[in-house]
N, CA, C and O of each residue as an XYZ file, in Angstrom:
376
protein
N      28.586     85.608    -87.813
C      29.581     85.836    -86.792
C      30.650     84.756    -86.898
O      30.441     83.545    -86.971
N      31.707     85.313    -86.896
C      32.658     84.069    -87.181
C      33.075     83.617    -85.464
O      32.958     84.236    -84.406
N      33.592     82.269    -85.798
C      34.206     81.396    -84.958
C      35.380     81.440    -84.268
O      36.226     80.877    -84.962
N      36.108     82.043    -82.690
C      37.533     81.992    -82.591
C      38.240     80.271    -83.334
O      37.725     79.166    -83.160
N      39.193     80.500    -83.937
C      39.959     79.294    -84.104
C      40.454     78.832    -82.940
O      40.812     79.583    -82.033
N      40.516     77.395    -82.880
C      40.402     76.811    -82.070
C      41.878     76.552    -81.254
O      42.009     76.002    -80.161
N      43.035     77.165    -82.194
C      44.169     77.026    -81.041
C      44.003     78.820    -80.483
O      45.002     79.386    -80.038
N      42.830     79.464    -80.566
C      42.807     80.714    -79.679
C      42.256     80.402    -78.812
O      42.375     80.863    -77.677
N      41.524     79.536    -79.174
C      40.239     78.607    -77.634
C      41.657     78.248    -77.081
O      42.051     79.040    -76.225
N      42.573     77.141    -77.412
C      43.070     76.537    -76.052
C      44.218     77.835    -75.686
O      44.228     78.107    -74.485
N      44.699     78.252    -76.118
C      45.363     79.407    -75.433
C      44.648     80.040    -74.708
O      45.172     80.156    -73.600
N      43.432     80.648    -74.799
C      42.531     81.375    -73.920
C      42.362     80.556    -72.798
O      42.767     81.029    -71.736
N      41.692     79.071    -72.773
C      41.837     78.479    -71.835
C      42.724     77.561    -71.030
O      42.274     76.961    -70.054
N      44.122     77.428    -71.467
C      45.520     77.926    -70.760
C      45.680     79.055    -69.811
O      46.227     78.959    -68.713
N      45.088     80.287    -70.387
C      45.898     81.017    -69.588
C      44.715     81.123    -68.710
O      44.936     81.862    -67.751
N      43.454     80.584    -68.738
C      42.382     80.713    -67.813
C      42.961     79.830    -66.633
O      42.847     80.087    -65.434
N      43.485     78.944    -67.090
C      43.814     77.492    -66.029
C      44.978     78.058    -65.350
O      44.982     77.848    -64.137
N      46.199     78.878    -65.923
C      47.067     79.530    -64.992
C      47.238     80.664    -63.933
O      48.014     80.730    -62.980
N      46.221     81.597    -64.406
C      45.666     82.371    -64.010
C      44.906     81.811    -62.519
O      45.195     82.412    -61.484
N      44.017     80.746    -62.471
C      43.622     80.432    -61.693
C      44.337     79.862    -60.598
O      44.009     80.101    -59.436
N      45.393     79.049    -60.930
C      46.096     78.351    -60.094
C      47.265     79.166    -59.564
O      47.874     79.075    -58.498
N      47.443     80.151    -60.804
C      48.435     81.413    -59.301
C      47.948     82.543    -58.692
O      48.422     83.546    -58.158
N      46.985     82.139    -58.901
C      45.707     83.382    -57.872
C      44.961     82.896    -56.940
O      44.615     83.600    -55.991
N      44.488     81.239    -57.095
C      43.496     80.840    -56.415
C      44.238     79.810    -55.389
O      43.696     79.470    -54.338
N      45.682     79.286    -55.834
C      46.484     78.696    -54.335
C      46.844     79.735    -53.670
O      46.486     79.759    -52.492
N      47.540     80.741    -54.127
C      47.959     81.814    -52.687
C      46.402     82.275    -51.868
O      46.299     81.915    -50.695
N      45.335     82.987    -52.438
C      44.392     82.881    -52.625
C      44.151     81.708    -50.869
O      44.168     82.073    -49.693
N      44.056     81.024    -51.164
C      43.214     79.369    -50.327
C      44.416     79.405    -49.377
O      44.052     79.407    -48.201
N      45.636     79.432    -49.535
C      46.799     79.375    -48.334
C      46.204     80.610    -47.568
O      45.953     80.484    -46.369
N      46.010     81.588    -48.098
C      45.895     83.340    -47.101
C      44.476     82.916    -45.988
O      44.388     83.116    -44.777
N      43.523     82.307    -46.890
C      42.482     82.271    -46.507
C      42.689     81.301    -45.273
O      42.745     81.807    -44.152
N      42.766     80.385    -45.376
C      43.083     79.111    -44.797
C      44.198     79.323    -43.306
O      44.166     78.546    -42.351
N      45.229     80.663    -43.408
C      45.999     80.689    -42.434
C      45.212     81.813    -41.707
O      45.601     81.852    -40.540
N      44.274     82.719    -41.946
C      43.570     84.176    -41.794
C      42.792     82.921    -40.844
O      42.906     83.360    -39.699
N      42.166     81.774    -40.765
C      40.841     80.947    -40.304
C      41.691     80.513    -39.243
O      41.025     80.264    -38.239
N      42.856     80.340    -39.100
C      43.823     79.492    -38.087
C      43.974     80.370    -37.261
O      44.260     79.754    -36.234
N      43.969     81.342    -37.056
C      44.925     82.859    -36.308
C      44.221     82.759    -34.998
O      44.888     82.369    -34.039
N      42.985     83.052    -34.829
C      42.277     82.886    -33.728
C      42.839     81.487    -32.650
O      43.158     81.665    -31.474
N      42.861     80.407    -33.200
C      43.295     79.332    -31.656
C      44.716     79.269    -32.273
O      45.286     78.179    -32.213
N      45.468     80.495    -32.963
C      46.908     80.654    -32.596
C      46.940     81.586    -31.443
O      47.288     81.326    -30.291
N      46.667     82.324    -31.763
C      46.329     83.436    -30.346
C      45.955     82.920    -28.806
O      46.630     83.074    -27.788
N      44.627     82.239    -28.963
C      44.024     81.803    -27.345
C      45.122     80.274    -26.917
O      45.261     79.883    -25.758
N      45.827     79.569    -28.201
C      47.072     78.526    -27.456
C      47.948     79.017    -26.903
O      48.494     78.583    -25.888
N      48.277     80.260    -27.656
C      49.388     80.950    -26.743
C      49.462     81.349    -25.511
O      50.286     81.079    -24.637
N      48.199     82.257    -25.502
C      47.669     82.438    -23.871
C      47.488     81.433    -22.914
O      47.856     81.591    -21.750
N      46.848     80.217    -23.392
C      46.981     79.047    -22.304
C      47.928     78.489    -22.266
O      47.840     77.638    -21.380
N      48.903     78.465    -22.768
C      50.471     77.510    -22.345
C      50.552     78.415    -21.604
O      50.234     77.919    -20.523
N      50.802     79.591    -21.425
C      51.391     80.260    -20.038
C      51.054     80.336    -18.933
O      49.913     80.367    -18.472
N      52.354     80.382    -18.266
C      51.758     79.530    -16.911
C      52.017     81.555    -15.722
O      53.057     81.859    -15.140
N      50.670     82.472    -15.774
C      50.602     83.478    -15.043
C      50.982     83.387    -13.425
O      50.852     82.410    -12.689
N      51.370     84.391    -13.180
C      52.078     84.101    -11.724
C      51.391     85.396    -11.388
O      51.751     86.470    -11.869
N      50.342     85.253    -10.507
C      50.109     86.594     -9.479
C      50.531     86.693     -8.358
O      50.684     85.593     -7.827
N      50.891     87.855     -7.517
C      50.968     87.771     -6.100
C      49.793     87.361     -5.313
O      48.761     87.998     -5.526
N      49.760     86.424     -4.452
C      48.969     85.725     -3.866
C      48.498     87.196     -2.535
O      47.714     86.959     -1.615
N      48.842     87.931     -2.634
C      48.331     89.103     -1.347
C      48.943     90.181     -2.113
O      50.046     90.174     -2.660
N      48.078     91.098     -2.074
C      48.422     92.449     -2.580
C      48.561     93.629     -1.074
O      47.956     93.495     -0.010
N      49.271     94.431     -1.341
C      49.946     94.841      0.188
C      49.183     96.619     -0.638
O      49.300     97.633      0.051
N      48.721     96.693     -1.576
C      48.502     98.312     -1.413
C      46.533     98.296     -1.210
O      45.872     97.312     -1.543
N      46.047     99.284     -0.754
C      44.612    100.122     -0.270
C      44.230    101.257     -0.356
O      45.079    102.139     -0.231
N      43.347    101.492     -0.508
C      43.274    102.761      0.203
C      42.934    103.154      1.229
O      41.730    103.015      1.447
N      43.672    103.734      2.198
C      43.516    103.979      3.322
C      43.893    105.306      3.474
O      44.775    105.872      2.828
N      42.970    105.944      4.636
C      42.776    107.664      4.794
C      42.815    107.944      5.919
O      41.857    108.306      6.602
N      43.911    107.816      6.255
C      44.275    108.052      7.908
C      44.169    109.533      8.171
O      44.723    110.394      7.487
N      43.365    109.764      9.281
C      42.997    110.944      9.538
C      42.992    111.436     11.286
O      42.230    110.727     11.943
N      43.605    112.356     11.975
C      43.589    112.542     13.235
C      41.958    111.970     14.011
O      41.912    111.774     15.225
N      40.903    111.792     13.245
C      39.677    111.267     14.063
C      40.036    109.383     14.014
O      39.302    108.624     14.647
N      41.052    108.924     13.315
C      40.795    107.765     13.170
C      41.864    107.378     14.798
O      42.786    108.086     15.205
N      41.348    106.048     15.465
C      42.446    106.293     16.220
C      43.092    105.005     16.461
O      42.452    104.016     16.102
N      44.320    104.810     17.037
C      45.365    103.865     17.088
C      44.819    102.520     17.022
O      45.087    101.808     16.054
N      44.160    102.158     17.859
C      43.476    100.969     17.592
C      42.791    100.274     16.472
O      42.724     99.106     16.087
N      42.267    101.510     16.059
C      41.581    101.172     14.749
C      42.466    100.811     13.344
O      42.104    100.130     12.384
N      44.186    101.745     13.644
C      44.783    101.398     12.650
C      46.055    100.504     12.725
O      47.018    100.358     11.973
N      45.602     99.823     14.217
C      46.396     98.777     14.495
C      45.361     97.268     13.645
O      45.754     96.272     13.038
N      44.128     97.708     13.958
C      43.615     96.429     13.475
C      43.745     95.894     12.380
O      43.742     94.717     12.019
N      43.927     97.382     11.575
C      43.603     97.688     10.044
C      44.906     96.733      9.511
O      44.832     95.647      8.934
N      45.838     97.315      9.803
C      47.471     96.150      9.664
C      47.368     94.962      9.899
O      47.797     94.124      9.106
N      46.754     94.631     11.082
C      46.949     93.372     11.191
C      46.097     92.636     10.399
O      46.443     91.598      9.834
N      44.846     93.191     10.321
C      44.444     92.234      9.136
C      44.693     92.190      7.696
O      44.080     91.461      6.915
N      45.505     92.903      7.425
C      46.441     92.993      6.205
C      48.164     92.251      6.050
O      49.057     92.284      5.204
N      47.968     91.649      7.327
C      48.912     90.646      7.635
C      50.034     91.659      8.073
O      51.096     91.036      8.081
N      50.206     92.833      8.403
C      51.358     93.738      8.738
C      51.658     92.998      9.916
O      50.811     92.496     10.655
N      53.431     92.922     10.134
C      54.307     92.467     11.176
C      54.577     93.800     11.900
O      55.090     94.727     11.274
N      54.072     93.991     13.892
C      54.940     94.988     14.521
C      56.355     94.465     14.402
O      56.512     93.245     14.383
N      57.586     95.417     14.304
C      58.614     95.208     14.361
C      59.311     96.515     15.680
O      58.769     97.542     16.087
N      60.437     96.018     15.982
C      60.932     97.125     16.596
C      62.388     97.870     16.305
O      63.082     98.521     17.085
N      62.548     97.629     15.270
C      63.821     98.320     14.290
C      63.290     99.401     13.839
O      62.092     99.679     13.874
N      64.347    100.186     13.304
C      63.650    102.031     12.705
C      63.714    101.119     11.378
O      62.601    101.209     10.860
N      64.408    100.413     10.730
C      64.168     99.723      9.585
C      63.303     99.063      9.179
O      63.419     97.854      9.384
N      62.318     99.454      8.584
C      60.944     99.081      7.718
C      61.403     97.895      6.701
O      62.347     98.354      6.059
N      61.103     96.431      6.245
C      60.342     96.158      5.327
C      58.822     95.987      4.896
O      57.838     96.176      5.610
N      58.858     95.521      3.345
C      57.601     95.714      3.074
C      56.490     94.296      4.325
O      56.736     93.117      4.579
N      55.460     95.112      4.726
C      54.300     94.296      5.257
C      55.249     94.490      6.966
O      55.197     93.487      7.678
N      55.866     95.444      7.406
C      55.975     95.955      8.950
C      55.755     97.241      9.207
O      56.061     98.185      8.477
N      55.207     97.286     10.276
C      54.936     98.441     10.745
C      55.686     98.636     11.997
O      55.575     99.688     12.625
């Protein structure tokens, strides 16, 4: 069996060594930024600073001719509803 000559060896292992290094750095960058993604995601979510409404004004409620005034006077008020006496409604008056 004959022998490759030996400038086919270092060409072969040239292009083994280039091969590697433009396959195996993009390669290690992909990998390496794919491992980061996760506490890119959950930092984002905690810098923000969420704003809820501190009282939510909707229910369900099923007002029905057996229910009666009192009962859906209480119901408001403990939902923080203001009596008002204008025909003009805002939100949280009754």
């Amino acid at each position: 069996m004959k022998q490759p000559k030996k400038g086919t060896q270092i060409f072969l292992l040239i292009i083994i060594i280039l091969l590697f290094i433009c396959l195996g750095i993009p390669i290690g960058v992909t990998i390496g930024y794919w491992r980061q993604l996760p506490s890119l995601a959950s930092l984002e979510y905690e810098n923000k600073s969420w704003k809820f409404p501190s009282k939510v004004y909707s229910d369900i409620a099923r007002i029905s001719p057996q229910m009666s005034y009192a009962n859906l006077v209480k119901r408001l008020d403990r939902l923080n509803y203001q009596p008002v006496d204008n025909e003009q409604l805002n939100k949280g008056e009754y």
